[in-house]
N, C-alpha and C positions, 0 to 999 in steps of 0.2 A: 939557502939551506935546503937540506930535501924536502923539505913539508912543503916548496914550493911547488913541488911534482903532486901535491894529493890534495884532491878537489876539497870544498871548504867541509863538508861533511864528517871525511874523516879527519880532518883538523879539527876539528870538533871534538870528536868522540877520543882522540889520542889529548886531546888536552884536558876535558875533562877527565880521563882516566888516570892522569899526571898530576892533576890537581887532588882528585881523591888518595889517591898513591902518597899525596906527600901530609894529608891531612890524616891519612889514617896513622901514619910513621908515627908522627907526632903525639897522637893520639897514645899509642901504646907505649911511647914513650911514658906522656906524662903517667900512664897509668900506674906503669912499675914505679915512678917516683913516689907516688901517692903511697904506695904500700909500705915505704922504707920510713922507718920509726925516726923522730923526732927531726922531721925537716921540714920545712915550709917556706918553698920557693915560689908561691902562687902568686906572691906580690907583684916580685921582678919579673915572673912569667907575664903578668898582663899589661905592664910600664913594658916589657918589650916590645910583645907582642902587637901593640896600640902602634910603635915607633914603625915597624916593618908591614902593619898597616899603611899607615901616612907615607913610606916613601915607596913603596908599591903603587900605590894611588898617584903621587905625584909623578913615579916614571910611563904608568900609563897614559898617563895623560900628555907628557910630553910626547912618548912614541906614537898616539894617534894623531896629536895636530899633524906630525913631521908627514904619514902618511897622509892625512885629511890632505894636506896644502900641494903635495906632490901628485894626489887623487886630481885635486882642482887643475892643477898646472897642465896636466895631462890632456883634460876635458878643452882646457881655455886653445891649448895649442894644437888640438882636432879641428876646431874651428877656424883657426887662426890658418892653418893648411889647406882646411876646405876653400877656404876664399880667394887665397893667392893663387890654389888651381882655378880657379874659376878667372879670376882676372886675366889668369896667364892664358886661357882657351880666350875670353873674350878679347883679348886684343891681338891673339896668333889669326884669327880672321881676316887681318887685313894685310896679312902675307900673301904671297906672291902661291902659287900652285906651284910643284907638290911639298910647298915646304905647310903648308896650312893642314893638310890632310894628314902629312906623315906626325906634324905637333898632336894636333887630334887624336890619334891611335898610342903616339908614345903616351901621353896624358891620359887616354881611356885604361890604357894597362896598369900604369902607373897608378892610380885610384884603384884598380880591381886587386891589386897587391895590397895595396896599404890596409884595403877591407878585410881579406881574406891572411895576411897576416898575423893578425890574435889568436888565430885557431890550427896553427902550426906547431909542431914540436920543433926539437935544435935543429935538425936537421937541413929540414924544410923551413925554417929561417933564417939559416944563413943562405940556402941558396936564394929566398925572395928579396934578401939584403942586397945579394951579388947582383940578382937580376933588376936592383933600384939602381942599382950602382949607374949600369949597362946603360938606362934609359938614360938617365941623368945626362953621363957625356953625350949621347946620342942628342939628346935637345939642346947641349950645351955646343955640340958640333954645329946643330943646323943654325944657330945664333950666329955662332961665329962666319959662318957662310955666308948667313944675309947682310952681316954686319960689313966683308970685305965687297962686296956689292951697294952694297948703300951704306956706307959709312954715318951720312948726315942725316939720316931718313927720322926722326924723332918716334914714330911707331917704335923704332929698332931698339930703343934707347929706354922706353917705357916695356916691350917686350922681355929686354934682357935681365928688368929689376926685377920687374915680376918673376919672372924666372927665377933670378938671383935667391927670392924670399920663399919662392916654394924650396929650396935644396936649404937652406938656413935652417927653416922650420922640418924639415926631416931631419936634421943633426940633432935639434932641439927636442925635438919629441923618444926620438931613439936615445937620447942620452935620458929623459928622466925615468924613461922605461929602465935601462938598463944601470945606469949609474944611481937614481934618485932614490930606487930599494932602501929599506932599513939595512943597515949592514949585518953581519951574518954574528958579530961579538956583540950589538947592541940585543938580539934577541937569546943570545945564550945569556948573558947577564938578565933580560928580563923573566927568562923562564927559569936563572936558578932565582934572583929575587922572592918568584911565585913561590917555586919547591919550602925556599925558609920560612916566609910568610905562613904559607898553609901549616907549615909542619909548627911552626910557635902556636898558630892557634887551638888545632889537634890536642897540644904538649897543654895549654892551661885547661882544656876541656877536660882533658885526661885526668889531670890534677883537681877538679874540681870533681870527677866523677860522676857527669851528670851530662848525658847528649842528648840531641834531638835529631833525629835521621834527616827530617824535615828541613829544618835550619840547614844544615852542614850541606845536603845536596839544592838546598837553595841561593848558597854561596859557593857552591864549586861551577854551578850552571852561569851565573852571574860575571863570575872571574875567567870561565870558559870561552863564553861571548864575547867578550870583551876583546879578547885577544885572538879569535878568531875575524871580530869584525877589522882589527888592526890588521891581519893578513890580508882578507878580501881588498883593502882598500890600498895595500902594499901591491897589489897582482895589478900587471894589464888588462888581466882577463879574468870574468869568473864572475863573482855571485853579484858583482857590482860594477861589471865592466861600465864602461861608457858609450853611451851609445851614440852610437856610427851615423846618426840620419844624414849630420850637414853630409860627410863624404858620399853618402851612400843618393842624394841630389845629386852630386856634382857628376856622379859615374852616369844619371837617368840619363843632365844634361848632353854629357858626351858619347851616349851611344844612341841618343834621340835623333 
């Protein structure tokens, strides 16, 4: 969705003003009800109002584990990359010159993309995509070169897995980034869900004719966050990225 484009801030301040917006609807709603002679919908107004409570709550709650777990996957599989480069540099040392150097340099690049990728727009991620791509076969060429040269060499053989699970864990990691997102109908259902919700409780306030500025902007601030914190931890990037150290080693190790 576009809120993906606008840093958590203004996700913020646009949902809270969403939430208020739908609280006040409501609000004026109930009020004109209240004025109209001999009706008294206040009952079923707060037996609703409670119900779209409770499944509000329980969809929030689902949509943050789904991001929480996809947040961890993310994390677990930075590291899980940082390491297989790392194994992959330490057992490309006991290659033969210039296949040792030239792994080195593909592998120092390779890590300085991976870094500097979060901080890229479209553009400039598909070409750091294009230019993983490029490395990739280039290290997957010199394998196969050392491999028709030493076939039986076992170095050759523990080289190529390693290898093998660094390019795995770049499919893995690329896909939870791009594919593991909430989808874009889970969050239009969860934002009109909010719009009803807020606006039923506005509609029994209204009905009961009696608010507190207080309360209402300390329930729109609440239900603001909330789903703000569910974007930040939907994002690659941003108020809760993940941090980089293991990779951000592994580049010291390879230009050390």
């Amino acid at each position: 969705m576009s809120f993906y484009r606008l840093p958590e801030w203004a996700c913020f301040i646009a949902t809270l003003i969403f939430v208020q917006f739908s609280h006040e609807i409501g609000f004026r709603i109930g009020a004109w009800r209240r004025l109209k002679p001999g009706e008294n919908p206040e009952t079923a107004a707060g037996t609703i109002s409670g119900i779209m409570i409770g499944l509000l709550a329980f969809i929030l709650a689902f949509t943050f584990n789904g991001a929480s777990n996809n947040h961890d996957i993310r994390k677990d599989l930075m590291i899980d990359e940082a390491n297989a480069v790392r194994t992959t540099y330490q057992r490309s040392m006991q290659l033969p010159d210039p296949y040792r150097a030239n792994v080195r340099e593909l592998l120092r690049e390779y890590v300085d993309i991976r870094l500097k990728v979060r901080q890229l727009r479209m553009a400039g991620l598909k070409s750091a995509v294009s230019r993983i791509r490029t490395i990739q076969n280039d290290l997957w060429s010199i394998a196969l070169e050392l491999q028709k040269k030493e076939p039986n060499a076992p170095m050759m053989v523990l080289f190529t897995q390693s290898l093998n699970e660094v390019f795995d864990l770049h499919v893995k990691r690329y896909s939870a980034i791009l594919q593991g997102r909430i989808s874009t109908i889970i969050w239009i259902v969860l934002y009109l869900l909010t719009f009803i919700t807020m606006a039923m409780m506005g509609y029994r306030i209204g009905l009961n004719g009696i608010r507190s500025t207080f309360m209402e902007m300390s329930l729109a601030l609440a239900f603001s966050s909330i789903l703000v914190l569910i974007i930040a931890l939907d994002r690659p990037s941003g108020m809760l990225r993940i941090d980089p150290k293991a990779l951000e080693d592994v580049l010291k190790m390879l230009t050390g």
